[in-house]
Short mmCIF file of the C-alpha atoms (twelve columns), coordinates in Angstrom:
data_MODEL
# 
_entry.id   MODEL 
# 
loop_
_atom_site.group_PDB 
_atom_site.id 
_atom_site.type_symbol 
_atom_site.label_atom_id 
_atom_site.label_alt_id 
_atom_site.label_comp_id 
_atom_site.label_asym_id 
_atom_site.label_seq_id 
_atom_site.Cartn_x 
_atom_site.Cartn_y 
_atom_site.Cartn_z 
_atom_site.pdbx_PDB_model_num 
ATOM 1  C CA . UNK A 1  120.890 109.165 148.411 1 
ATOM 2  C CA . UNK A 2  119.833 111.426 146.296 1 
ATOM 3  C CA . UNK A 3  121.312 114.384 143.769 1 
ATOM 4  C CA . UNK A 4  119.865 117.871 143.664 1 
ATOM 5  C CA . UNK A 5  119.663 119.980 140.583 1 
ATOM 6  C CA . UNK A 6  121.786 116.790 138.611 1 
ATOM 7  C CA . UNK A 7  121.765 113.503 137.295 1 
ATOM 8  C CA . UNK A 8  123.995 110.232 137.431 1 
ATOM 9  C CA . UNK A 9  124.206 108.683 134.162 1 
ATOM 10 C CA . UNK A 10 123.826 104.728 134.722 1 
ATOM 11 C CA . UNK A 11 125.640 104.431 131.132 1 
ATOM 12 C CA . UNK A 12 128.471 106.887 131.670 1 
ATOM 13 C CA . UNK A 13 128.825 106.057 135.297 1 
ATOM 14 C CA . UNK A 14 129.439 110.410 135.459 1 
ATOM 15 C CA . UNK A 15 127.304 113.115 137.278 1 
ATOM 16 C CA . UNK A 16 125.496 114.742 134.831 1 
ATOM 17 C CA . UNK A 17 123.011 117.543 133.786 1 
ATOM 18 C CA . UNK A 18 119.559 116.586 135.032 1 
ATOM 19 C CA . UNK A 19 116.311 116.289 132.779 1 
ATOM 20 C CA . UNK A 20 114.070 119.240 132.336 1 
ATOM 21 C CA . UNK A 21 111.395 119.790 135.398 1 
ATOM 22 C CA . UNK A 22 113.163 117.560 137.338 1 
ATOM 23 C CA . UNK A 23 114.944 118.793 140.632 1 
ATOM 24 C CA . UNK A 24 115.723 115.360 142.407 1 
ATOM 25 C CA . UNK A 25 117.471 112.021 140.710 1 
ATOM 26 C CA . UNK A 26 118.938 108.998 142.782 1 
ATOM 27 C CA . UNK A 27 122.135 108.033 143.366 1 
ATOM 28 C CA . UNK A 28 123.317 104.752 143.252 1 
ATOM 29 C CA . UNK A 29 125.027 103.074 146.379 1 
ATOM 30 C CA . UNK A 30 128.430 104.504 147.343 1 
ATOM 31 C CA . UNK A 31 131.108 102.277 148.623 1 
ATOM 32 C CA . UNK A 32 133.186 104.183 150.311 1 
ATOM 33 C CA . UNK A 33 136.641 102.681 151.869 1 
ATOM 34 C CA . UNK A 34 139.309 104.408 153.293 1 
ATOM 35 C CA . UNK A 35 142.575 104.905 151.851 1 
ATOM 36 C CA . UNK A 36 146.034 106.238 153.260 1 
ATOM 37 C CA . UNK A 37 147.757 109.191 151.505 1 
ATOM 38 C CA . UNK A 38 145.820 109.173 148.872 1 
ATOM 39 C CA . UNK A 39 145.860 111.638 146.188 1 
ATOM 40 C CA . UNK A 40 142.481 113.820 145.314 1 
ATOM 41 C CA . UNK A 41 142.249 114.378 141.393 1 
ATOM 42 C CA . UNK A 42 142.597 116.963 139.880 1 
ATOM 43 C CA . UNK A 43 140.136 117.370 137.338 1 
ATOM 44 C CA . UNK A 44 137.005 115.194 136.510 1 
ATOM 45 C CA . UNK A 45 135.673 115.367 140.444 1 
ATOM 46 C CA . UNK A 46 132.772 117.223 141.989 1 
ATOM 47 C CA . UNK A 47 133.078 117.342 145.505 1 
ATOM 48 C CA . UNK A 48 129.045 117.019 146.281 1 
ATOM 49 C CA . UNK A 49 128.138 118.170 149.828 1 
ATOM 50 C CA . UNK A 50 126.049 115.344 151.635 1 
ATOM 51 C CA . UNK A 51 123.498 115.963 154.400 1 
ATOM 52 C CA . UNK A 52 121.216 114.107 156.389 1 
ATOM 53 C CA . UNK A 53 118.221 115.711 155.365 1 
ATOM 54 C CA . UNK A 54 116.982 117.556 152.104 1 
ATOM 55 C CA . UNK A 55 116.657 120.887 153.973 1 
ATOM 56 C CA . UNK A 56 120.459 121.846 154.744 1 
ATOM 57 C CA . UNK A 57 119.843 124.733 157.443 1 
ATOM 58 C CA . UNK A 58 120.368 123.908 160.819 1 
ATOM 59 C CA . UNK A 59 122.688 125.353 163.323 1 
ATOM 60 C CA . UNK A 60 126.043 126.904 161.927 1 
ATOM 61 C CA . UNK A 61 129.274 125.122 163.805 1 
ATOM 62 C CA . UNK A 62 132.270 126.049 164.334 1 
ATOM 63 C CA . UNK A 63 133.529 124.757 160.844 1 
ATOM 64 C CA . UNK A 64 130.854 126.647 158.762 1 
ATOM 65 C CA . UNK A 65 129.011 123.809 157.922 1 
ATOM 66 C CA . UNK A 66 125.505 123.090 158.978 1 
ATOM 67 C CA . UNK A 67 125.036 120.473 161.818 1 
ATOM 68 C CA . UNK A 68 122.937 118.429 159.009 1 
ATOM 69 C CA . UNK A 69 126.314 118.403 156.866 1 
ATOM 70 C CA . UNK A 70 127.922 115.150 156.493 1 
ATOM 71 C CA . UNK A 71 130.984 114.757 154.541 1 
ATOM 72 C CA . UNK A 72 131.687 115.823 150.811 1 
ATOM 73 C CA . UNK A 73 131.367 112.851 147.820 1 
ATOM 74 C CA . UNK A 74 133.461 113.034 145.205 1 
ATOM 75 C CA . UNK A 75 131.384 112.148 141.919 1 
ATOM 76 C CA . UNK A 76 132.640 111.637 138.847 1 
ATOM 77 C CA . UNK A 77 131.773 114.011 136.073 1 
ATOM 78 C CA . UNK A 78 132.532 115.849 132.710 1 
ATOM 79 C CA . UNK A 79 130.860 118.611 133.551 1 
ATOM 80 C CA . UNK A 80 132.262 122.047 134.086 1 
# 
């Protein structure tokens, strides 16, 4: 996967702001596991739209969301 427009910092473990001139960064693997009732933060979270492809258009559904629209990641950051 990768992160548009931002960074992850491999120190921090946080999103962050990405270097000059550069529009794409990776993202590490996400292990994601599911968990009942669980309570979203807060504050800290950026709830990063995933798609299947870099270009998001495709066909609008029902829900808004483009048919390449996947699920929203929440990422860790300090960022505003």
């Amino acid at each position: 996967m990768f992160l548009e427009g931002a960074k992850w910092d491999y120190k921090k473990h946080l999103m962050g702001i990405s270097y000059p001139k550069e529009l794409f960064s990776d993202l590490p693997p996400i292990h994601m596991m599911p968990v009942a009732n669980r309570v979203m933060a807060e504050e800290g979270i950026y709830e990063c739209p995933l798609y299947k492809v870099e270009i998001r258009k495709g066909q609008l559904m029902t829900t808004g969301h483009s048919t390449n629209f996947v699920k929203y990641v929440e990422i860790p950051t300090k960022e505003s």
